[in-house]
N, C-alpha and C positions, 0 to 999 in steps of 0.2 A: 560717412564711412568711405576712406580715402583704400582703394588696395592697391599692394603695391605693383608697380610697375617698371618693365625695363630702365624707363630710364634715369628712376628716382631708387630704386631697391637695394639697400644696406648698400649705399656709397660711404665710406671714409671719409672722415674730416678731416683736410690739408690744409696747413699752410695756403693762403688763398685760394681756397676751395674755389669751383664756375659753379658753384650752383643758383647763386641770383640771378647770374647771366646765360643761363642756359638756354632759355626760350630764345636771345638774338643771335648767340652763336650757330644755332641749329638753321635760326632763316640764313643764316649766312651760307654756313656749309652746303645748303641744300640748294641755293641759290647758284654758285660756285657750279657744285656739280651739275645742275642741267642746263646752265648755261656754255659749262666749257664739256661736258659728256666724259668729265673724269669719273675714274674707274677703282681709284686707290687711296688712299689715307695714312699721312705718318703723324705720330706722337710720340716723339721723342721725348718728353718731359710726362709721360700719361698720367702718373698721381695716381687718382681715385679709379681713373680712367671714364669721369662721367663723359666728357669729350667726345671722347672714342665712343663713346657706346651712341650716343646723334650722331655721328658718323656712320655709324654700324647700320642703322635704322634709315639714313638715307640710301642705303643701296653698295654702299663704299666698303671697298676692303682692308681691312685698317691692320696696318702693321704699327704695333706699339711697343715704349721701351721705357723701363726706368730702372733706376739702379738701386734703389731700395728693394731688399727681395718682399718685405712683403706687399707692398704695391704692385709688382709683377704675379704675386699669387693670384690679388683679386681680376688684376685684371685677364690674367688669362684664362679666368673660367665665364665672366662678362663676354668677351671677345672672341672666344674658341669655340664656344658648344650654345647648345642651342635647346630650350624646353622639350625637343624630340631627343636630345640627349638623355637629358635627366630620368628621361620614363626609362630607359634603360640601365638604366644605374644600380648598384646594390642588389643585381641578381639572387646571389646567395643569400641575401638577410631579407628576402620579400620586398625588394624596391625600397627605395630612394623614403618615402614616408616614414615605413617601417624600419629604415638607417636608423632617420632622425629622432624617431620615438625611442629607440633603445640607447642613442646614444646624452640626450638629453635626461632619460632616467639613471644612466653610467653616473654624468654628471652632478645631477640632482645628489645621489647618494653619497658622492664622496665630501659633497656640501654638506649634509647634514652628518655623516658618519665621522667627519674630520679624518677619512685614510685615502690616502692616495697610494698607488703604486708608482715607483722612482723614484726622482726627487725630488719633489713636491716644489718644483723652483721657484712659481709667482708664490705661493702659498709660505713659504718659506724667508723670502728673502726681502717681497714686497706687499706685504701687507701683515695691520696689524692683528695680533691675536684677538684681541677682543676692541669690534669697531665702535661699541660705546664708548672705552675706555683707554683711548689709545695713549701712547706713550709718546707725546711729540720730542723728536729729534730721537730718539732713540728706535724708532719704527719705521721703516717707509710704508707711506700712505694711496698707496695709487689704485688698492682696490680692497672692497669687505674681506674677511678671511674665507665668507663661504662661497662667492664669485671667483677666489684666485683659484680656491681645490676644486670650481667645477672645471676651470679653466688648464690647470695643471692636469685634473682626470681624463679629460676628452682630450687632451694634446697626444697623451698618453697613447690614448687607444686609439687614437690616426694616427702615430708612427708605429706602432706596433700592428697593428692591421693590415700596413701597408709593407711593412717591412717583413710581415709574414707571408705577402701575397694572398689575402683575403680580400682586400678592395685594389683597385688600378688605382696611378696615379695620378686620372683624370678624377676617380672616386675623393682621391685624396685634396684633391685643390679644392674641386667643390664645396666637402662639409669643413676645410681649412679657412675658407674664404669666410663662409658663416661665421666660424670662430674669433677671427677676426675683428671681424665689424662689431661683436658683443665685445670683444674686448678693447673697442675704443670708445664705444660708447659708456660700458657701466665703469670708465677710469674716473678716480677722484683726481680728475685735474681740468685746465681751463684751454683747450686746445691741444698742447704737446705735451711729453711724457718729459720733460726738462724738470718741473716741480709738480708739487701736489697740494691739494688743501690740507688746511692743519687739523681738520674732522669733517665726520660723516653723520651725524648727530648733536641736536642740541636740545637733549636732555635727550627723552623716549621718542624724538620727532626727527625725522631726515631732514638735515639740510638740503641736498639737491637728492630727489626721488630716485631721477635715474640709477644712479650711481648705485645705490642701498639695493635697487630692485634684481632679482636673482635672472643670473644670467639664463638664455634660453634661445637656443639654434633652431633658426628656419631656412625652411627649403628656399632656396635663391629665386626669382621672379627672370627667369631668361625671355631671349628673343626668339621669337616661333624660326622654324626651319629654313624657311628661305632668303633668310640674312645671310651677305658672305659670312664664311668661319676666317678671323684671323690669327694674326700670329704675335707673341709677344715677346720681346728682348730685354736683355737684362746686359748694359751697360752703360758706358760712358754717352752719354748723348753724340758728339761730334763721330768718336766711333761708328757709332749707329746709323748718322745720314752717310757717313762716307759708302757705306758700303747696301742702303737701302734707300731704293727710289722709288719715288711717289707722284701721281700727281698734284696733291695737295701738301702743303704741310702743313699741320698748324704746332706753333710754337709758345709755350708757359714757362719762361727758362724760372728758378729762383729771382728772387728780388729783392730781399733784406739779410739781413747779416747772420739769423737764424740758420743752421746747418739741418739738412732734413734725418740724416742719418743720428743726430743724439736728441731731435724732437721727437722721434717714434724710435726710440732704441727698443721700446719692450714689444711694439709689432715684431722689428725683424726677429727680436727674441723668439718671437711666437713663431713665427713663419720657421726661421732656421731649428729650434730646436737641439740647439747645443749645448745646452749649460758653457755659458759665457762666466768667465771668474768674475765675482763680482765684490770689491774690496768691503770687506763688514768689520773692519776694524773701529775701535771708539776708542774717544780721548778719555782726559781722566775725571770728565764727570760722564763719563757713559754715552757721550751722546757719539752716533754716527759720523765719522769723519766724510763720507761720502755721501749723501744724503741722499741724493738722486739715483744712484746705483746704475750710472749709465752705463752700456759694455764697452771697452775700452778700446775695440776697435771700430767705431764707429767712424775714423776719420780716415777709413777706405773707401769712405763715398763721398770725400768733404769736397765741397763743391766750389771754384771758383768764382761762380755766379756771386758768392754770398759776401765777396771780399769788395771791399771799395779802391783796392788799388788794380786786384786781378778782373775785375766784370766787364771792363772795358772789353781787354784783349780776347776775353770768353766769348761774350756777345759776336765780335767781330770773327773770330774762327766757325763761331757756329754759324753766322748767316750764309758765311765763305761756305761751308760745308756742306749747304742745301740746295737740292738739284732736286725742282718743282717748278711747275710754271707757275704756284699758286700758293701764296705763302699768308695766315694767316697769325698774327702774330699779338698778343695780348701781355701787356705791362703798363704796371702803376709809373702815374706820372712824377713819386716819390720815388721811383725804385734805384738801386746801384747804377745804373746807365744813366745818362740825359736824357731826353727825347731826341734832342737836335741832332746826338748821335748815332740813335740809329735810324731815322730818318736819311740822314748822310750815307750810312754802310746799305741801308736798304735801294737809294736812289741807284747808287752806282751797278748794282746788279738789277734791279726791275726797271722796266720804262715807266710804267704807272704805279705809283705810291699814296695811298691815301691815312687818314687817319683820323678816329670818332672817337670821342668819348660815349664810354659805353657804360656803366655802372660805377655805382662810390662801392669800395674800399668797406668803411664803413654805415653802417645802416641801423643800428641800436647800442644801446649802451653808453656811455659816458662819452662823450665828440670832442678830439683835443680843439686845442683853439688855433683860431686861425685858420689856415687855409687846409680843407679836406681832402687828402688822397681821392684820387680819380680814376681807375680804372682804363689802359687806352688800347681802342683796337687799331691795327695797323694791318693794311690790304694792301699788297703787291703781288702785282699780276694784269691783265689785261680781259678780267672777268670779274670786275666790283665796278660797273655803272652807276653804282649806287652809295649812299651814308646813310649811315644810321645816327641821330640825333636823340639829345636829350629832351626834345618834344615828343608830337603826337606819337612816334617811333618806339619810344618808350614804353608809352601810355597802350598801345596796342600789342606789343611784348607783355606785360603784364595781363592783358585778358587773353592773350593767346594760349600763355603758361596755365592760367586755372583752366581753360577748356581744355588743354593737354591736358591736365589733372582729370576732367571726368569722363576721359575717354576709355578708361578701368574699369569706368562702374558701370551698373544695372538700373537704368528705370523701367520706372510703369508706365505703359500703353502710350507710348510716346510716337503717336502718329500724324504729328503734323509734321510738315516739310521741316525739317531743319538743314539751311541753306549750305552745303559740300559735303552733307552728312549722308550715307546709306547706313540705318539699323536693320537688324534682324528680328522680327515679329516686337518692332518696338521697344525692345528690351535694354539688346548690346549692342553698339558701333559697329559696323562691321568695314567702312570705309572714311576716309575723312580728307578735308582738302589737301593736306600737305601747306609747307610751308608758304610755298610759288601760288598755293590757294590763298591763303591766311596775308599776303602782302597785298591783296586782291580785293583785301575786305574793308571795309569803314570801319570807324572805332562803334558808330550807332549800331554797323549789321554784328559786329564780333558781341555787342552789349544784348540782343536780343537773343542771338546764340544761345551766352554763358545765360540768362534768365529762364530759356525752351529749358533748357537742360537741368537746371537747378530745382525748377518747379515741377520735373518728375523723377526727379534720384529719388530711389529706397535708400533708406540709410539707415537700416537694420540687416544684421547679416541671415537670418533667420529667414524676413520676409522676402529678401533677394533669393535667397535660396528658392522658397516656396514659392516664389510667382517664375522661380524659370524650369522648376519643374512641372508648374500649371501648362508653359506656352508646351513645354517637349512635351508633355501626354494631352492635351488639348489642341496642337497644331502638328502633331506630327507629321500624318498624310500631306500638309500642303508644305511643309518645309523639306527645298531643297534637300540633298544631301550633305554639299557642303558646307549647309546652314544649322543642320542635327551636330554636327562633329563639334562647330565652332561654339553649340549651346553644351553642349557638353563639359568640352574643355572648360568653360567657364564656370560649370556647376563641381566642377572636379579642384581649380584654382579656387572657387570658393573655400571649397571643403578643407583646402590644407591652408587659407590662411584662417579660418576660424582654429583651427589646429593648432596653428604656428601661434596666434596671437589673442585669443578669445579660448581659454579652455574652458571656464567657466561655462559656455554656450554648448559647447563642442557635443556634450552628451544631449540634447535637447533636440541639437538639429541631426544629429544621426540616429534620433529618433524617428526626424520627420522622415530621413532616406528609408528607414526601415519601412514604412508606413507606404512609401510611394515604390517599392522595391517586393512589396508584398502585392500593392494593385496592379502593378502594371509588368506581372511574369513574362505575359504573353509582348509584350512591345519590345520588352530588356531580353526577351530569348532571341532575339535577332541583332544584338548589340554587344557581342561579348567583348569586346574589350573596355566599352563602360563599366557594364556591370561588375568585371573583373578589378577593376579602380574602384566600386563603390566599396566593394566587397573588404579591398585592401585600407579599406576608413572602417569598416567595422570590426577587423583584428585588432582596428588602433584601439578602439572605445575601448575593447574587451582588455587591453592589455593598460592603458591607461590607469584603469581600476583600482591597479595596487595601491600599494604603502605609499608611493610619492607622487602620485597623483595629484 
């Protein structure tokens, strides 16, 4: 049972996504900052903004920018607020859970009722009527008909919400951000929103599950409160360093001839909420002259980077452009630049230049032939003593990432030593080495780690729950204070992802809270703000209930 966490939680798929590199960028980053005692962080290129959010988590305060607006959505609710935010959210509608619950059943309904209120735009213009039976070339296919109208409904009721002054519009990025990610995830397409498959079914059987499976918004997985809050921009990248300084930078410019702004046109659709014209003209056998339906301004963010005569002259303005003692900089050794080149533009501004192959490009699937795209990091500054190699370096990035992985979860009675590790009554993590730890380690002492660990995860949500409600009313007395809060929080982030993503459970184990909410009056009468969050999961069960449940 994997839950989510900061730095993995409803990320975006880009265009060279960092997510298989995320474990060395993060030693990198963190390495950077306590060696040189920076205090700031720019992402000029943010994407997903997974980057930023390791960034964020080191201690850095990260000013990010990208010109996609909906890339800027997500990342300004990753980057900005913080899970002490969230509980404050959605005052008027009972919090932030009780949003989600009512706006998920909005949704639900207008999936099955088929009515939307507006104009039913994705529902309308991109996707077929019936996903068994689809009409190729006559249809656009990028999503089921009853994912576009949930998609179309809930867009609805967050601009209108917001636009009536019933939620802020920190309310509004939040459950926009959610929306999002469901709708890049459940698109019938293979990466970008450029084309789409030609079906969703073969016969009564889904071809890719995702896609067919009905959309469904969850609360976002923030970073606890004492992460800086940053700040997010929306422009021209070079604009952006001219006029914001850092002491890090790190840089992902573009790298293939792909434009980002008509690979995710129906994100920014989503995010802007304009009804874009969208040409539905057909020839004289019916079929769609425009097949794609991409908005036709989408080449207000077309990007130099992507051009093989313009990348050079981009590359070399934007390094010009960066005022950092500390630059680090990630591109394929396939991409629109040379290496030689910007090794050369990077010499002449840093004293020290290094540069590692860090990850392939590709990793599954059909491997053209020949020789494989490479991934390359490139370190300038006079705070990388070090390389990172496609040996042991590697090999310890990879076990470092899955212990980052179960540093989310809940075991049982897990009281032996485990080496950088402080838990709390054996349970949850409550400290860990950090990165400047983790470079510290053998690959033998990292392998005994991920095994400590492995051989006591619960990986039932149910029995997670019940054995951290055993430690709160079985160790109360000996547990800290800031030890109760922190089992708390974790029985309470339990509680909404069985919510978020297990409903089928959801009534079972708010049986068990019942159960443990009933024994233990006299513990929970000095706990009101727990009991007030259990309390706000048992509205949910009770309202759950209905017809679309």
């Amino acid at each position: 049972m994997i839950f989510p966490s900061y730095e993995n939680d409803q990320i975006i798929s880009v265009l060279r996504g960092k997510r298989p590199m995320l474990p060395a960028l993060k030693e990198v980053i963190s390495h950077v900052a306590a060696k040189s005692g920076a205090n700031t962080f720019l992402d000029p290129f943010t994407g997903s903004a997974a980057v930023s959010r390791l960034a964020r988590q080191c201690g850095l305060k990260v000013s990010a920018n990208d010109i996609e607006p909906f890339a800027c959505v997500t990342a300004s609710v990753y980057l900005s607020l913080s899970q002490e935010d969230l509980t404050k959210m959605f005052p008027f509608q009972g919090g932030i859970d009780a949003f989600y619950s009512f706006i998920n059943l909005h949704g639900l309904y207008a999936s099955h009722s088929k009515k939307v209120e507006g104009s039913a735009f994705l529902s309308r213009l991109y996707a077929p009527e019936n996903e068994k039976e689809v009409r190729v070339g006559e249809e656009r296919l990028y999503y089921t008909q009853g994912n576009a109208l949930f998609i179309d409904a809930v867009r609805e009721e967050i601009e209108n919400s917001w636009l009536a002054g019933t939620i802020t519009a920190s309310e509004r990025a939040v459950v926009l951000s959610s929306l999002l990610y469901q709708a890049s995830v459940r698109a019938n397409i293979s990466g970008t929103f450029t084309s789409y498959h030609k079906r969703f079914y073969d016969g009564d059987t889904p071809v890719r599950s995702r896609i067919v499976e009905p959309v469904e918004l969850t609360v976002p997985a923030l970073c606890e409160r004492n992460f800086p809050a940053g700040r997010v921009y929306q422009e021209d990248a070079v604009s952006f360093l001219r006029h914001v300084k850092g002491d890090i930078c790190y840089l992902d410019p573009p790298s293939s001839p792909q434009q980002y702004g008509s690979a995710y046109h129906l994100l920014n659709t989503i995010a802007l909420w304009d009804d874009p014209e969208v040409d539905n003209r057909v020839d004289e056998k019916g079929y769609l002259t425009d097949k794609g339906g991409i908005r036709g301004d989408w080449k207000k963010t077309k990007s130099p980077f992507c051009s093989r005569k313009d990348a050079y002259g981009a590359m070399l303005s934007l390094l010009n452009a960066v005022d950092s003692p500390h630059l680090i900089l990630t591109y394929p050794d396939n991409g629109m630049v040379r290496t030689d080149q910007i090794l050369e533009i990077l010499k002449r501004k840093y004293p020290q230049v290094s540069i590692s192959p860090l990850v392939r490009d590709m990793r599954g699937g059909k491997q053209p032939k020949g020789k494989v795209p490479v991934e390359q990091l490139f370190l300038a500054g006079d705070s990388f003593p070090f390389s990172l190699s496609l040996g042991d370096s590697m090999e310890r990035m990879e076990q470092v990432s899955v212990i980052e992985g179960m540093r989310s979860q809940i075991f049982r009675n897990l009281t032996v030593d485990v080496k950088g590790f402080t838990l709390i009554a054996g349970a949850i993590v409550d400290t860990h080495p950090g990165y400047e730890g983790y470079a510290l380690f053998t690959t033998e002492e990292l392998s005994e780690i991920e095994k400590v660990f492995t051989s006591h995860l619960i990986d039932t949500p149910r029995e997670a729950l019940n054995h951290l409600l055993g430690i709160y009313a079985g160790e109360y007395q000996s547990l800290s204070g800031t030890d109760r809060v922190k089992l708390e929080k974790k029985v309470i982030s339990l509680l909404r992802f069985v919510h978020g993503y297990h409903k089928e459970l959801f009534t079972d184990i708010i049986g068990d809270m019942r159960a443990f909410h009933a024994e233990q009056k006299e513990l929970l009468s000095s706990r009101l703000t727990f009991t007030a969050d259990i309390e706000k999961f048992f509205l949910l069960s009770e309202k759950q209930g209905g017809e679309f449940s």
